[in-house]
N, C-alpha and C positions, 0 to 999 in steps of 0.2 A: 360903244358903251362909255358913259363918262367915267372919268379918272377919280378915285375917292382916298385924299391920304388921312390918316387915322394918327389920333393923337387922344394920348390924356390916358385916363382908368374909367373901365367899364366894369361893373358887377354883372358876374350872370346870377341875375336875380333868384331868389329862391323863391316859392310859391306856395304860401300858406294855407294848410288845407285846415277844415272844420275838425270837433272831436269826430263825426260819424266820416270824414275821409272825404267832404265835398272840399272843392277848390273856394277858398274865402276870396273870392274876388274885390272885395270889400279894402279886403287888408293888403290886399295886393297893388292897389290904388293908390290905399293913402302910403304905404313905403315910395312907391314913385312919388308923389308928392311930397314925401321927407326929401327925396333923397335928390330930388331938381337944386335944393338950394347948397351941394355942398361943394359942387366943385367939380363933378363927373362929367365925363364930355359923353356918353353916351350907354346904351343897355342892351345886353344879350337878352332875351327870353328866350326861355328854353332850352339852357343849357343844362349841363351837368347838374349843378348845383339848383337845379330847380325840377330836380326828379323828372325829367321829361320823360325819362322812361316809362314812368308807372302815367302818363297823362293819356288822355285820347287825343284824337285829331282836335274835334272841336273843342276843348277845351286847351290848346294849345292855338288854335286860331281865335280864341276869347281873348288871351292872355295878348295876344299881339295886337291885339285892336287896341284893347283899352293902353297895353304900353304907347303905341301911336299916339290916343287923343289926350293922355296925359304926359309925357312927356313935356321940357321944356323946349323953349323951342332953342334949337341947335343942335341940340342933342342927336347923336346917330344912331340907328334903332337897327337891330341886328336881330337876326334869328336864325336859330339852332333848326336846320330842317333834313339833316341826312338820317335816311333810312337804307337797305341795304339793297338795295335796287337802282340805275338809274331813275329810269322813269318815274318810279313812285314817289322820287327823291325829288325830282322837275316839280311835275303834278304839285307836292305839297308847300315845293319853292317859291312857286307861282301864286298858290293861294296867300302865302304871309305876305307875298308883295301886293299883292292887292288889298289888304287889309294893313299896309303903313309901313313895313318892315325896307331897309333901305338896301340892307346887304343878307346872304345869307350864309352862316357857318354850318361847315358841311363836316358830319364825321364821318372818320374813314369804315369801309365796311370795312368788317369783320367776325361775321358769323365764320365764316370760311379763312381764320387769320391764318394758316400754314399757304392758304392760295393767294394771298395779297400781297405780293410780289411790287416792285416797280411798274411791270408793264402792265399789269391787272388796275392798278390804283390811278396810273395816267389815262389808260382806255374809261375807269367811272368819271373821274373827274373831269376831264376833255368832255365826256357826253352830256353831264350834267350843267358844267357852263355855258356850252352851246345851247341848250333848252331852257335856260335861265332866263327870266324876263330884268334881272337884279344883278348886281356883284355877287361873287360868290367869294369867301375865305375856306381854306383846308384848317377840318380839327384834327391833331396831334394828340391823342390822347392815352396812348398803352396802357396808362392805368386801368383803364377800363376797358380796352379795345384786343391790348395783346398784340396790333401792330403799329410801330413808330416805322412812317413814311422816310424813306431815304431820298439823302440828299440830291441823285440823280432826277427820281421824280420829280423833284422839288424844282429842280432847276427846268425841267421841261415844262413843267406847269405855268412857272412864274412866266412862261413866254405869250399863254393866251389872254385877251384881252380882257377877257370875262373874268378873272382869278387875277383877284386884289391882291392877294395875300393867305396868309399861315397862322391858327393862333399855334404855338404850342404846349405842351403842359407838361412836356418831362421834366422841365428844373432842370435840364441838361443844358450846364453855360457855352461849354465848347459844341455839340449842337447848333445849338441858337447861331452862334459865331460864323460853324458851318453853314447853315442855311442865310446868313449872310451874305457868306462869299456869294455862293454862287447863283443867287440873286440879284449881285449889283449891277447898277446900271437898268434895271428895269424897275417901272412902277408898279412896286409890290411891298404889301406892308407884314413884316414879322414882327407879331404878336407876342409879347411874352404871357403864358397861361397861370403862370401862379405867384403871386406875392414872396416867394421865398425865393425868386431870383430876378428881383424887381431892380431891385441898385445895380449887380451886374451887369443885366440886360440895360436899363438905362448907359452905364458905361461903354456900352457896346455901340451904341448910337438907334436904341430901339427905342421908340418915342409913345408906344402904346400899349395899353397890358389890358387883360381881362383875368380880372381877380378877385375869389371866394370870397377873401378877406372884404371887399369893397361891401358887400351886402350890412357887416356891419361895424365897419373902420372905414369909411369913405373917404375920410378925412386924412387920413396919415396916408395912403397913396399919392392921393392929391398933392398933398405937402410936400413930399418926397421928393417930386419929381419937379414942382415948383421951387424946389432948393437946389436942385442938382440943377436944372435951366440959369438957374441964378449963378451959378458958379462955387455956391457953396456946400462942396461937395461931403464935408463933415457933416452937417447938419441933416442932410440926406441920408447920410450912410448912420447917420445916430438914430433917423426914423425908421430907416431899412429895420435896423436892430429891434427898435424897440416894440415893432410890431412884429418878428418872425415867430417869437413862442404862438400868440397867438393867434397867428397862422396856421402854425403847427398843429394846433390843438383845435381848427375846425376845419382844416383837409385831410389831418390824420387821424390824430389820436380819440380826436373824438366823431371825426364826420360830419356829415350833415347835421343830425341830431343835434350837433354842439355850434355848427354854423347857426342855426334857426335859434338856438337857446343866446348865442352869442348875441344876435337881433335883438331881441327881447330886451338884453341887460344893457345896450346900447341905445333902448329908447324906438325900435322898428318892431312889424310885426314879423315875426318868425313863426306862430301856429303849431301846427302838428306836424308829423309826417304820416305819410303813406305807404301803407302797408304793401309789400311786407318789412319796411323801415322799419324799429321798434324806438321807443320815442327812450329819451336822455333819463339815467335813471337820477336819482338824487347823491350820488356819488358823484354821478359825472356832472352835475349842475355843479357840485361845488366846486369842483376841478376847473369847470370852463371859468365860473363865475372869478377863482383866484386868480388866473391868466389875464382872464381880462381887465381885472382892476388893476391887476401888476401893468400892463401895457396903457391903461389908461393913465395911470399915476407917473411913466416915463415919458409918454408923448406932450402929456401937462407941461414938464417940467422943460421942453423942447416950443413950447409953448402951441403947441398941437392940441384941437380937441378934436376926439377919438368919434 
């Protein structure tokens, strides 16, 4: 299996649904077509942040087609394909590689998290890269999941040929550090998962992140790390800053709801969500909306546009 090293910010794209709750594939187009020209080296579908939960099969093997034929080219095309099963997990890995997807991000199961142990999580992941037709990457995600993979797995895993790499999404520095260590020396890329530990993990010597924020600040990621490359590590760590509120304000405080609104006020489409999401009330527009121009108005002034 060829060797794939990973560089730059990737958004997991969110995926705009209609007022009656169809998938606007329409708007999901031309966002990839905004968003080829800003600087991104590549796209998740079907992550987190793009409700995949609430999607179907087919409309998640839509999304990765048209991400393929639109995409620029260079671009790395990644897809979100763990489900709680091996097999089923293969079976659906296989189809987005057939339909353009280059790598696949795999989340850890955990319907059953009190049984997802180390040897439980190397016995899926071992199965699943072997039935792979693609790379495959480990998702990290507690937030959602209620299991954060340890670093022994970690280290067992980085050794099969198939298992690229890790994104993770705890915002856990020392973490990240740890699954460092004991990955060095093998061709394996750890991912930082969220914008709020983008500078550190860049100082760590992490070269690649997939971040919320990128859906709709593409541009200060970008920047960010094109300053810290450059040596100019002030500058970097001033971007770091002046985009973490707004960060904050669409992985936490306000969610998706406020990611998709964030879109919107940044000139992409954001749309609706899907139920059972309940959409951003006008409280929280104005909340997102002050964040946002606050971080817009200091990336400006860094000579960053947002």
């Amino acid at each position: 299996m060829a060797q794939i090293k990973l560089h730059g910010v990737m958004p997991p794209m969110v995926t705009p649904f209609t007022a009656d709750g169809s998938v606007d594939y329409a708007a999901f187009t031309a966002n990839l077509k905004s968003w080829n020209s800003t600087g991104l080296s590549g796209y998740l579908v079907n992550g987190s942040n793009s409700e995949t939960a609430y999607l179907s099969e087919e409309e998640k093997l839509k999304l990765v087609e048209l991400t393929a034929e639109h995409a620029a080219a260079g671009m790395h095309i990644m897809a979100g394909t763990g489900l709680e099963e091996p097999r089923a997990t293969i079976e659906f890995t296989n189809k987005c590689a057939e339909r353009g997807a280059m790598s696949a991000l795999v989340l850890t199961p955990s319907y059953y998290d009190s049984a997802m142990n180390s040897a439980a999580l190397i016995d899926f992941f071992t199965r699943v890269a072997e039935g792979s037709r693609i790379p495959i990457l480990i998702y990290n995600v507690p937030k959602y999941t209620h299991v954060n993979i340890k670093a022994d797995a970690v280290a067992k895993l980085a050794q099969h040929e198939n298992i690229i790499g890790m994104k993770d999404s705890t915002g856990d520095v020392p973490q990240l550090a740890n699954f460092l260590r004991v990955t060095e020396g093998q061709h394996y890329n750890v991912l930082v998962g969220t914008a709020s530990a983008w500078y550190p993990a860049m100082a760590l010597g992490i070269q690649a992140g997939i971040h919320a924020l990128a859906n709709c600040a593409p541009r200060a990621g970008v920047a960010g790390q094109a300053a810290f490359a450059a040596g100019d590590y002030a500058k970097s760590c001033a971007i770091y800053q002046a985009a973490l509120p707004l960060n904050a304000a669409v992985t936490g405080t306000y969610g998706i709801p406020g990611l998709k609104y964030a879109c919107e006020l940044a000139g992409y489409h954001g749309g609706y969500v899907r139920c059972p999401l309940q959409p951003l009330s006008e409280e929280g527009k104005a909340g997102v909306k002050k964040i946002f121009d606050t971080a817009a108005e200091k990336l400006s002034q860094l000579g960053v546009q947002i």
